[in-house]
C-alpha positions in Angstrom: -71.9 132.9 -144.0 -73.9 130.7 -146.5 -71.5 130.9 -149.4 -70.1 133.4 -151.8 -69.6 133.1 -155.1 -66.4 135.3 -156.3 -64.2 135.0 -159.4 -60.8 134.3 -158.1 -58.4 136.7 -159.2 -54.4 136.1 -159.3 -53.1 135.0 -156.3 -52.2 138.2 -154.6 -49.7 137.1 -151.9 -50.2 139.3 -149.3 -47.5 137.8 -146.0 -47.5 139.1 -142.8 -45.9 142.2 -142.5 -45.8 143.4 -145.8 -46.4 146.8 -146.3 -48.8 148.4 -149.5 -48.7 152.2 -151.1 -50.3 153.7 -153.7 -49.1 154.2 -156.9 -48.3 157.9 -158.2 -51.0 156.7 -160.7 -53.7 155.5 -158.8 -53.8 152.6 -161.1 -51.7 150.0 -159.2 -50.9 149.0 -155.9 -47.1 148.2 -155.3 -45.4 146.6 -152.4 -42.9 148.9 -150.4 -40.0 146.6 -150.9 -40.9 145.5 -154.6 -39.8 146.7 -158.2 -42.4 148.3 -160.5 -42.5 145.1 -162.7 -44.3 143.7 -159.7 -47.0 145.5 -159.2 -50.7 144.7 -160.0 -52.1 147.0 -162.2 -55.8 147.3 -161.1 -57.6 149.1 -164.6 -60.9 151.2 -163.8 -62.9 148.4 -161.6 -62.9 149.9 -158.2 -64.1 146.8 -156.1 -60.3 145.3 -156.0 -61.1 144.1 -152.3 -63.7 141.8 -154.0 -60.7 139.9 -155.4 -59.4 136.9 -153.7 -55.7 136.8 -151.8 -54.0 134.5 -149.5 -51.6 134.2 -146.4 -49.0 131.9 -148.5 -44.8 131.6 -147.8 -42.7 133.3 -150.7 -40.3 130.9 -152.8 -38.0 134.0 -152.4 -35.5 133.3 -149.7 -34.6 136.6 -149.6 -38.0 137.9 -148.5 -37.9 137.8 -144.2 -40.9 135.6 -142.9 -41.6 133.0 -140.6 -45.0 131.0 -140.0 -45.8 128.8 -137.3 -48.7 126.1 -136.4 -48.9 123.6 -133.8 -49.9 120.2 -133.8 -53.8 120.3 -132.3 -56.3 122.9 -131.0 -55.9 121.8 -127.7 -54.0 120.3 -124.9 -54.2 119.7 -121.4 -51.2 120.7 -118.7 -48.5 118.2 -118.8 -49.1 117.8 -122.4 -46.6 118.7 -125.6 -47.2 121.5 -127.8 -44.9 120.5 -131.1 -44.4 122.9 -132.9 -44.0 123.3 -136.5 -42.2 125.9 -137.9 -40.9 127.7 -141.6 -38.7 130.9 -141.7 -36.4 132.7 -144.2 -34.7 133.8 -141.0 -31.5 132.6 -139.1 -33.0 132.9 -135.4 -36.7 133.2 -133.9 -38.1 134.3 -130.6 -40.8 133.1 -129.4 -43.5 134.2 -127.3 -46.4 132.4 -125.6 -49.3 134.6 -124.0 -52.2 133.4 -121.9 -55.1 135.5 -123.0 -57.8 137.0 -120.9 -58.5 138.9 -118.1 -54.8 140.6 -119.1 -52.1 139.6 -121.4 -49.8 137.5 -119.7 -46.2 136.6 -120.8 -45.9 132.5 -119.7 -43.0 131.6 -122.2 -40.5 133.3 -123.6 -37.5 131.8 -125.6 -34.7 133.9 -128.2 -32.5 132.8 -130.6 -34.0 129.6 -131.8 -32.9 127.8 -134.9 -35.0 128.6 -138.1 -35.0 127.1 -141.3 -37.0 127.4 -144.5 -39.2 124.2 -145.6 -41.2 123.5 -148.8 -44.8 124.0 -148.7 -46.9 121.7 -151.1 -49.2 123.8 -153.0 -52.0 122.1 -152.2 -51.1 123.0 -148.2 -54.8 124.8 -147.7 -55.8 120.8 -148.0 -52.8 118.7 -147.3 -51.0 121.1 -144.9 -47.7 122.3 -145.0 -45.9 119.1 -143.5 -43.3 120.9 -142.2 -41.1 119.1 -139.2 -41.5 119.9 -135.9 -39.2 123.0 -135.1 -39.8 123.4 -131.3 -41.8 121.4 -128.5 -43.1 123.0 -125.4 -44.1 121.2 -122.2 -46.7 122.5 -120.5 -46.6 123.1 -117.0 -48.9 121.8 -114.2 -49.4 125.5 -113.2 -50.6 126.9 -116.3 -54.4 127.9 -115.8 -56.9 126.6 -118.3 -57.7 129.3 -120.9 -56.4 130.8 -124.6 -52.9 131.0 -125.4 -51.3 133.0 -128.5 -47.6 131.7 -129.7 -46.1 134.8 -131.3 -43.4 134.2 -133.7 -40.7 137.0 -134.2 -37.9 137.6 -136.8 -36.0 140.6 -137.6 -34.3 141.6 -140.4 -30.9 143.1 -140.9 -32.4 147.3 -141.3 -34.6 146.7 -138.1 -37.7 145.1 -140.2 -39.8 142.7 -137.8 -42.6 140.1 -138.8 -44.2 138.6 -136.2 -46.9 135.5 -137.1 -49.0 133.9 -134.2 -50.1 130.7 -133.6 -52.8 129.3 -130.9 -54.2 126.8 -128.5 -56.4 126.3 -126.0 -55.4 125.0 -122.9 -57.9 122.7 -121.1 -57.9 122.0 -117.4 -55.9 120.6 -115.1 -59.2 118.9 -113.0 -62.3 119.0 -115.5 -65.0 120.5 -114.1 -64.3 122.2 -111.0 -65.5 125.5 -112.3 -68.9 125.8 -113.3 -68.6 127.4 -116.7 -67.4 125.4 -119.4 -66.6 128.1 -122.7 -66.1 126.2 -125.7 -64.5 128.5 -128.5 -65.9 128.0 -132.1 -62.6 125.8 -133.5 -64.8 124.2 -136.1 -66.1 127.9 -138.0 -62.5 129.3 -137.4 -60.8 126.6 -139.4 -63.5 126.8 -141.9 -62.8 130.4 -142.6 -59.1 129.7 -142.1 -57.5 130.6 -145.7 -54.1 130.3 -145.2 -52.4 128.3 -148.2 -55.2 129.4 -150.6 -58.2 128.2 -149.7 -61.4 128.0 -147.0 -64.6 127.0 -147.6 -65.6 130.4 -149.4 -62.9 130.7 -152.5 -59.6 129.6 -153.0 -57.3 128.1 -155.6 -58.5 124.8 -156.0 -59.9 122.4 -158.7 -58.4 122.2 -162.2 -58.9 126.2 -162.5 -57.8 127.2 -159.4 -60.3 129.3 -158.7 -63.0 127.2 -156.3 -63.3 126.8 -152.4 -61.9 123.4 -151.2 -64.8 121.6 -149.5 -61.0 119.4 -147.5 -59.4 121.8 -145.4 -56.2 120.7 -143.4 -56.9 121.5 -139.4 -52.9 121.7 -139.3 -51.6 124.7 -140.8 -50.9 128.4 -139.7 -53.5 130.3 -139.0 -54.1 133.4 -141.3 -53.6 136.8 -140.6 -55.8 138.9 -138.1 -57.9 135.0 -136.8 -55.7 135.1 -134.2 -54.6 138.8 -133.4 -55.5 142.3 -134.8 -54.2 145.7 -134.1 -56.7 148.2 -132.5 -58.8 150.0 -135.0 -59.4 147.0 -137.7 -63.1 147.3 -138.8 -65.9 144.9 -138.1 -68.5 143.2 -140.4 -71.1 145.3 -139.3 -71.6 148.7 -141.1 -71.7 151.5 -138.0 -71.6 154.7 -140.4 -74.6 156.5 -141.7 -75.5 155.7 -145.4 -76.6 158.5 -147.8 -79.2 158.1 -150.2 -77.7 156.9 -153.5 -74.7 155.0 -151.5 -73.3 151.8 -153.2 -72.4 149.2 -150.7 -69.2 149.5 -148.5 -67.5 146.9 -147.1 -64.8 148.3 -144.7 -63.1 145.1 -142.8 -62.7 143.9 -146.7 -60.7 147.7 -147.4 -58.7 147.5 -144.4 -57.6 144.1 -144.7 -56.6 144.3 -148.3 -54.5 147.9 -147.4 -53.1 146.2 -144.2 -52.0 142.7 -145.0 -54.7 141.1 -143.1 -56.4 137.6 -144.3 -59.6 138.3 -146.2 -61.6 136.5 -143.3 -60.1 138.3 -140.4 -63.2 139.8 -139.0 -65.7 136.8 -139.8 -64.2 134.5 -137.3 -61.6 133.5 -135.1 -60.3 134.1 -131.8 -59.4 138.3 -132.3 -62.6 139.5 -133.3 -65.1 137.2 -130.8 -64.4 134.5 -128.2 -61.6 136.7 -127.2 -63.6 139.6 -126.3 -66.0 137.3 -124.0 -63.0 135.4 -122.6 -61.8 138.7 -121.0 -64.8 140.3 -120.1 -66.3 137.3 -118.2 -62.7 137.2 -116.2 -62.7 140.6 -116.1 -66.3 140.1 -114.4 -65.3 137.3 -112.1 -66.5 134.0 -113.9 -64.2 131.3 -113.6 -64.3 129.7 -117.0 -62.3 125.8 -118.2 -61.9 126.5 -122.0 -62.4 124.1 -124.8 -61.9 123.8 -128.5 -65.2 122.8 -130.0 -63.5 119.8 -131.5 -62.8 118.6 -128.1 -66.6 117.4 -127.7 -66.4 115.3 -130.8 -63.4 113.2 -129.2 -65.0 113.4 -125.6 -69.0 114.0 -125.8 -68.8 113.4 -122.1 -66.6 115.9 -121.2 -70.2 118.7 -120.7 -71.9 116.9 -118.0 -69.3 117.9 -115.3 -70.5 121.6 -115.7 -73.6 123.4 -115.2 -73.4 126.2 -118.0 -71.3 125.2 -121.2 -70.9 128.5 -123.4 -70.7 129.5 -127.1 -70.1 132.9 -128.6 -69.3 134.7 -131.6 -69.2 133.1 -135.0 -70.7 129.5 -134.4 -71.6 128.2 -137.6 -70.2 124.9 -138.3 -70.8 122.1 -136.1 -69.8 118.1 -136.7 -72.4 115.9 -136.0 -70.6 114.6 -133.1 -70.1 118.0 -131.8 -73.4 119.0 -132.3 -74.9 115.3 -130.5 -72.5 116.3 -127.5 -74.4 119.7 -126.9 -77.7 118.4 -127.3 -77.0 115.1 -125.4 -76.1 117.6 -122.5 -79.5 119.8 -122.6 -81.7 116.6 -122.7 -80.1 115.6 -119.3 -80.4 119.0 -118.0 -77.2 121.1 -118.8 -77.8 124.9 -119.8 -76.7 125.9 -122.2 -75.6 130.2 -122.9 -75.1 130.5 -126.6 -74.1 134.4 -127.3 -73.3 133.7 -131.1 -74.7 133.5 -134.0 -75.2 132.2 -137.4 -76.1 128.1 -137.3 -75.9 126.4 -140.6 -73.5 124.2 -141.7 -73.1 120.2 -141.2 -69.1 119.8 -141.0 -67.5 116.3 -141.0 -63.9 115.2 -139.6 -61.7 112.7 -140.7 -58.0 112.5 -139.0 -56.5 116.5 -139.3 -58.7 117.2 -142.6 -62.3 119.1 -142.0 -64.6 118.6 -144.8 -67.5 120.8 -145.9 -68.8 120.2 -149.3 -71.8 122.8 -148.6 -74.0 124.0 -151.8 -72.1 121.2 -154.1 -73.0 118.5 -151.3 -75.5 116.9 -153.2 -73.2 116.4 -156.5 -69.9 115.7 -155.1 -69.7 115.0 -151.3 -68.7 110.9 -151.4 -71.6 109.7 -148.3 -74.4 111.4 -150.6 -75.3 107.9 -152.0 -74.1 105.9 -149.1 -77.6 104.6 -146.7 -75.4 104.3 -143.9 -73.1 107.7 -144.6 -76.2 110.0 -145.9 -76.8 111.7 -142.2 -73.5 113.1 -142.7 -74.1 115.0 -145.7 -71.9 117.9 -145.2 -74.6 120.3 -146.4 -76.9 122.7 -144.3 -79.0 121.2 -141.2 -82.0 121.3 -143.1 -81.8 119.8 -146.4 -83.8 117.2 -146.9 -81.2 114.6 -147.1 -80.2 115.4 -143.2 -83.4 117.0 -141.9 -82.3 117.8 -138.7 -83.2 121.3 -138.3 -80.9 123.3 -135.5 -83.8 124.9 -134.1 -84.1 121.4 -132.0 -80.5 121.9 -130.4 -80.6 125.6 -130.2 -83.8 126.7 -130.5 -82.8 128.9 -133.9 -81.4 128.5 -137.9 -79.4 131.0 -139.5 -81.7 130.3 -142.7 -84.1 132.3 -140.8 -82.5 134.8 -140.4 -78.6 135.6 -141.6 -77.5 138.8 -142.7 -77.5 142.3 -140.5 -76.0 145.5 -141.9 -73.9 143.6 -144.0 -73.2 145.4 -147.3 -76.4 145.6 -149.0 -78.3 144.0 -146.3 -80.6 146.0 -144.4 -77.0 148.6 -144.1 -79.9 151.3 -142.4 -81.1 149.1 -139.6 -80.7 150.0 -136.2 -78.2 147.6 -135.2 -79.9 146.6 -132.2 -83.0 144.0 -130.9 -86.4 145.6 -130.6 -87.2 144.3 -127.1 -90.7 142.3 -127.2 -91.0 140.8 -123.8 -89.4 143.0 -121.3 -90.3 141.2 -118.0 -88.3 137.7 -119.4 -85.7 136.6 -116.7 -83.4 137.5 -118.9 -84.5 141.3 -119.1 -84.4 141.9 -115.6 -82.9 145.0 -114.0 -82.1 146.3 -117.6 -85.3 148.2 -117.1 -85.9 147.7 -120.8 -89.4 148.5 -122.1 -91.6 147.4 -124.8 -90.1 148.1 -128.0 -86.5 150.0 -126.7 -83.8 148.8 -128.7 -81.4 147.0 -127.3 -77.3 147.0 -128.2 -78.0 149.5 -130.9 -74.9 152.3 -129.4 -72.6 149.1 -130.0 -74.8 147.7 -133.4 -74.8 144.3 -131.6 -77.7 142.7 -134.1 -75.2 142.1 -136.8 -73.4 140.6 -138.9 -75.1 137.1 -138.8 -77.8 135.5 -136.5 -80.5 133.3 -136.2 -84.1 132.7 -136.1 -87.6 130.4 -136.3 -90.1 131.3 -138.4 -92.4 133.5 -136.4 -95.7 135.1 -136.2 -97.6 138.0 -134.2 -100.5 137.7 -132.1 -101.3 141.0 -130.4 -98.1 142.6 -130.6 -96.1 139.6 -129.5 -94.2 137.3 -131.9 -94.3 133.5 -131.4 -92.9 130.5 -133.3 -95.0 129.0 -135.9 -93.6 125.6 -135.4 -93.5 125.1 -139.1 -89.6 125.1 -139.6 -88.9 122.1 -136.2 -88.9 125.1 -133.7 -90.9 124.4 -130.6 -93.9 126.1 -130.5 -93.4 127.1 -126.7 -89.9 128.7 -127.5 -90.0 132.6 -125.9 -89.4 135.1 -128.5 -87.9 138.0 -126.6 -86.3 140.5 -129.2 -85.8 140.6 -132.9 -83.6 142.2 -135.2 -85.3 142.4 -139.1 -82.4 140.0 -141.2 -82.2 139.0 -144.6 -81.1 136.5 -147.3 -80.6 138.7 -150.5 -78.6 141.3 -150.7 -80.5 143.8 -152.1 -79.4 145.7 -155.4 -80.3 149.6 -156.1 -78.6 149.8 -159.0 -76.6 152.6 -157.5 -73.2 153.7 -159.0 -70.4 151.7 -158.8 -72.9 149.0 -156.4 -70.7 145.5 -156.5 -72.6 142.9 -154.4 -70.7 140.5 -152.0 -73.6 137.8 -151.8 -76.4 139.1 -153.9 -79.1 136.1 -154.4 -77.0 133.7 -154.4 -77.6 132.3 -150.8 -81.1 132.8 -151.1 -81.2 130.5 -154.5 -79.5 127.1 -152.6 -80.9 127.6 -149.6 -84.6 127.3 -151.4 -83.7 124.1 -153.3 -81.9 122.8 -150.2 -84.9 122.7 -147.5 -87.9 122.4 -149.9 -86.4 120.6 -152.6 -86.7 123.0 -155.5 -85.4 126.7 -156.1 -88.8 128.9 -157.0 -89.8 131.8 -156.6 -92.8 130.7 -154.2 -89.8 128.6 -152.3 -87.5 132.2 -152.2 -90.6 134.3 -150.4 -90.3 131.4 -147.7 -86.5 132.3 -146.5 -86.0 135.8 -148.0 -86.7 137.8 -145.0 -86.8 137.0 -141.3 -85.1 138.3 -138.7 -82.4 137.7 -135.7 -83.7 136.6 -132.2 -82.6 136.6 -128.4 -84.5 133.2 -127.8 -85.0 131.1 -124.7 -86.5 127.5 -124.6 -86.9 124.3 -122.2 -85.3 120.8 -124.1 -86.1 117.8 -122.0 -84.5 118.4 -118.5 -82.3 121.4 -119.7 -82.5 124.9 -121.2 -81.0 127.0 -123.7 -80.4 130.8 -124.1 -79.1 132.2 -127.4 -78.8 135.7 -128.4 -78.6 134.6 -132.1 -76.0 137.0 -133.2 -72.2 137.1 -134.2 -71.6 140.6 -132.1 -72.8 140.4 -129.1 -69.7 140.2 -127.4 -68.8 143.8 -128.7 -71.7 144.7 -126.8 -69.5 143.4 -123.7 -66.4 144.8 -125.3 -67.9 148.5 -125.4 -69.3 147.7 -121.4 -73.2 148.3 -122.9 -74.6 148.3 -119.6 -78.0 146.6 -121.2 -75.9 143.6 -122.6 -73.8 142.9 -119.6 -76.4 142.6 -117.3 -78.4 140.7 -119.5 -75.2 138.6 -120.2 -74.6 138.1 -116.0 -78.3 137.2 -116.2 -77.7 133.9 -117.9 -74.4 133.3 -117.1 -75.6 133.1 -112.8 -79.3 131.8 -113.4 -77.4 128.9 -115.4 -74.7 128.7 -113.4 -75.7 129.0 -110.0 
C-alpha cells in the first residue's frame, strides 16, 4: 500500500485474547471482562473499523497477558535465540514450531518464570527494551525453514492468551538446495503496528495521531502477522456487489470484532509466505529460507543458488537489499517473484527501519545530503532516487496497485486475462487466448504491479516510457487502479480515496496535475517475464497468488512448478 491518510481515533487497546460483545444498545462496544464506564461509545458513524487501534501491554496488572519478541529475524543452527519477554503472569509455556510442510512441535518448555516490564511509550520506535527472559540454542539438526514461538499463560478460571513470536532459521550448509525463498521481513515490519505505530498511522508526533516514518525491528509482532485462526478474511473482496453497494472492507470488520492487528491480512508470515512455504514442501521443493534483511548484511549469500524466491506482500526493499537481487540477475541468477506490490525505498540503521514515504522530501534527514540523497526513503521513482523497479523486477506498483480492494475495481474478475498462451510459463495449463486465469481463487488482488503498456494487434507490450525494457513479455493482465473510486452511495467511507494518486503524480513527474493524475490513474497488474544481463526474472505481480496455491488452482500450480523447475533445474 502507498499510504493512507486516517484520523487517528483514541487508542483502542485491543490485547490478544480479549474478547468484544455488543452492547444491548448497539451504540457501544464493551469488553467481556470490563465495567460499562469503559466502553467506547461509538455515536451514529458506522465505519468504526476505519478508526485506528493497537496491539499495546495494559498498565493493569491484573489484566492476564504476555508478549514475546526475539532478538533478530534470523539465525543460523548453533546460534542463540534471546528472548525477550513481558507477562502479568506467574509462569509461561512455551512453544516453538517449525512451519511448513506440517506443523511440527521442536521445543517445548512449561513453567518458566514471567515477570511484567515497563514499556516506553514510544516502543513502536524505540522498542520495548525489555531484558532477555529466555535464550534458546539452536540445534545442529533443526532444518532450515520458519519457526513460530508461541507464548502461553493461563489464568486462574481457565482463561488462556497465547502471543507468538518468529524467526527464520537459515541453513546449516548455504546453498546446497537449489531454491533460496527469502520471506518479505522488510514490508512485514513496516506494517508491523504493535506499540502504536507502522508506517500507515499511529500515535506519533506532538498529536499523536501520525505514522512514524522509525520503526523499531525489535518488538512483538502484532496480532494475526504471525498466526490467524481459519476463516479470517483476506484483502480481496470475493462476494458479489449489488448495485448501490457502499464499499466493504471485511478483514478490517473481522479484525476489529476479533482482536486481530489492523494489518493482519496485508502482510506477514499467516496470510502469504506461509502459504507458499507449505505448498512448495508439500510439492517436493527443497527450499533454505531467508529474511529479506539477511541480503543487506550478506549480498553474497544468492549466488550459491540457482532460483532465489519472493512471494506475497513485497513492497519495501533497502537499497542494499534491493542491489543484492539485482546484482544476482546481472550474473545470471533467476529470479521467481510470486508477489506483488513494489514501491517503497526503506533504509536501515542498527534495529530501527526508517521509511519517511510521502513526507520524504520535507523531513527525511539525507534529502539535502549529495552523498545521502540516493537513499531518500521515498518511492523508487521520484525524481530524487530515479531508479525505477521495473529495472530489477521488470514491474512498479505505481502502474498498477489496487485490485478489488474497497472501492477499487470491487466487480473485477479477480483473475489475469491470459494474453500469450503458448509462453513457457503457460505450458500444460492449456490456457487459451483471453481465459481468465486464478479467478475461482480471485488471485489478481489486493496489490500488484505493472509497466506502462500498449496494444498492437491484440497483444499488449511495454512502452518503455516508465524504465521498463521494451522486450519485457507481457503475458496476462489484471485492470488495477490508483483512486478509489467514489459513487456517492449511502453510507460509502473510502479507505484511500485519491490520496495515493495525488503523491504519486508529484513524486515521479514533479508536480501533482491533473494531466500528471491521467498518467498513473489506471493500469493494470501483470504476470511478466524478462531477460537482465545474464539472468532472468519471472513475477506474477500480485499479493495473492499464493492463495491460488493454497486453494490447489490447478492453473496456478502448474504455472507455479513451471518456474520454479525451468529456474531451478
Amino acid at each position: 500500500m502507498l499510504k493512507r491518510l486516517f484520523t487517528a481515533a483514541p487508542l483502542l487497546g485491543l490485547l490478544a485474547g480479549a474478547a468484544w460483545i455488543p452492547n444491548a444498545s448497539a451504540d457501544a462496544f464493551i469488553k467481556a471482562d470490563s465495567a460499562m464506564e469503559h466502553a467506547e461509545f461509538r455515536g451514529q458513524w458506522a465505519n468504526n473499523t476505519h478508526y485506528s487501534w493497537f496491539d499495546l501491554p495494559s498498565d493493569d496488572r491484573s489484566k492476564l497477558e504476555v508478549w514475546g519478541y526475539t532478538d533478530a529475524t534470523s539465525y543460523a543452527p548453533g546460534d542463540t535465540v534471546n528472548l525477550h519477554v513481558s507477562t502479568t503472569a506467574d509462569r509461561y509455556d512455551l512453544t516453538v514450531t517449525r512451519d511448513g510442510a506440517a506443523e511440527e512441535v521442536v521445543l517445548e518448555e512449561k513453567g518458566l518464570a514471567g515477570k511484567l516490564h515497563p514499556t516506553p511509550k514510544d516502543a513502536y520506535r524505540v522498542g520495548p527494551g525489555w531484558p532477555v527472559a529466555h535464550s534458546i540454542a539452536i540445534p545442529e539438526t533443526w532444518k532450515s525453514g520458519g519457526y513460530i514461538v508461541t507464548f502461553k499463560v493461563t489464568g486462574e478460571e481457565g482463561q488462556r492468551i497465547e502471543q507468538e513470536a518468529f524467526f527464520i532459521l537459515r541453513p546449516k550448509a548455504p546453498g546446497q538446495a537449489a531454491i533460496a525463498f527469502v520471506a518479505a521481513t522488510t514490508t512485514w515490519q513496516a506494517y508491523n503496528d504493535w506499540g502504536g505505530s507502522n508506517y500507515y498511522e499511529g500515535v506519533a508526533g506532538e498529536s499523536r495521531a501520525h505514522f512514524s516514518p522509525e520503526l523499531s525491528t525489535l518488538r512483538p509482532w502484532a496480532r494475526g502477522l504471525i498466526r490467524v485462526r481459519g476463516g479470517a478474511p483476506r484483502i480481496v473482496l470475493t462476494e458479489e456487489y449489488p448495485i448501490g453497494a457502499a464499499p466493504r472492507y471485511p478483514n478490517l470488520e473481522y479484525a476489529y470484532a476479533r482482536g486481530y492487528s489492523k494489518y493482519y491480512a496485508a502482510a506477514g508470515w499467516a496470510m502469504f509466505d506461509a502459504l507458499f512455504a507449505r505448498w512448495a514442501e508439500r510439492n517436493g521443493y527443497t527450499l533454505d529460507y531467508y529474511a529479506q534483511d539477511d541480503l543487506g548484511r550478506n549480498p553474497d549469500l544468492l549466488k550459491q543458488y540457482k532460483t532465489v524466491v519472493v512471494v506475497g506482500h513485497d513492497e519495501y526493499h533497502t537499497r542494499d537489499e534491493r542491489t543484492a537481487i539485482d546484482d544476482y540477475i546481472e550474473a545470471g541468477g533467476h529470479l521467481a517473484r510470486f508477489a506483488g506490490n513494489l514501491i517503497w525505498q526503506a533504509r536501515r540503521e542498527g534495529d530501527t527501519l526508517i521509511c519517511y514515504k510521502s513526507r520524504a522530501a520535507t523531513e527525511d534527514p539525507v534529502r539535502d545530503d549529495p552523498e545521502k540523497k540516493d537513499l531518500l526513503t521515498s518511492v523508487w521513482e521520484a525524481q530524487a532516487i530515479n531508479w525505477p523497479p521495473q529495472q530489477t523486477w521488470g514491474v512498479s506498483g505505481t502502474r498498477g496497485i489496487y485490485m478489488k480492494l474497497g472501492g477499487f475495481q470491487p466487480r473485477a474478475s479477480g483473475g489475469f486475462t491470459v494474453y500469450r498462451p503458448k509462453h513457457w510459463a503457460l505450458e500444460g495449463t492449456d490456457l487459451y487466448y483471453g481465459d481468465l486465469l486464478g479467478a475461482k481463487s480471485n488471485i489478481a488482488g489486493f496489490e500488484g504491479d505493472g509497466v506502462d503498456y500498449t496494444f498492437r494487434y491484440g497483444l499488449p507490450y511495454a512502452t518503455g516510457e516508465d524504465g521498463a525494457p521494451k522486450d519485457l513479455t507481457i503475458i496476462a493482465m489484471a485492470l488495477a487502479g490508483q483512486e478509489e473510486e467514489d459513487h456517492g452511495n449511502f453510507d460509502t467511507y473510502l479507505y484511500a480515496g485519491d490520496a495515493d494518486l495525488a503523491f504519486t503524480s508529484a513524486a515521479i513527474y514533479g508536480k501533482d496535475t491533473p494531466e500528471n493524475r491521467d498518467k498513473l490513474r489506471y493500469g493494470s497488474g501483470m504476470m511478466v517475464n524478462m531477460r537482465k544481463g545474464k539472468g532472468e526474472v519471472f513475477s506474477a505481480s500480485t499479493t495473492d497468488w499464493v492463495v491460488g496455491l493454497q486453494d490447489r488452482d490447478p492453473f496456478v500450480e502448474r504455472i507455479t512448478r513451471n518456474v520454479l523447475d525451468r529456474y531451478s533445474n
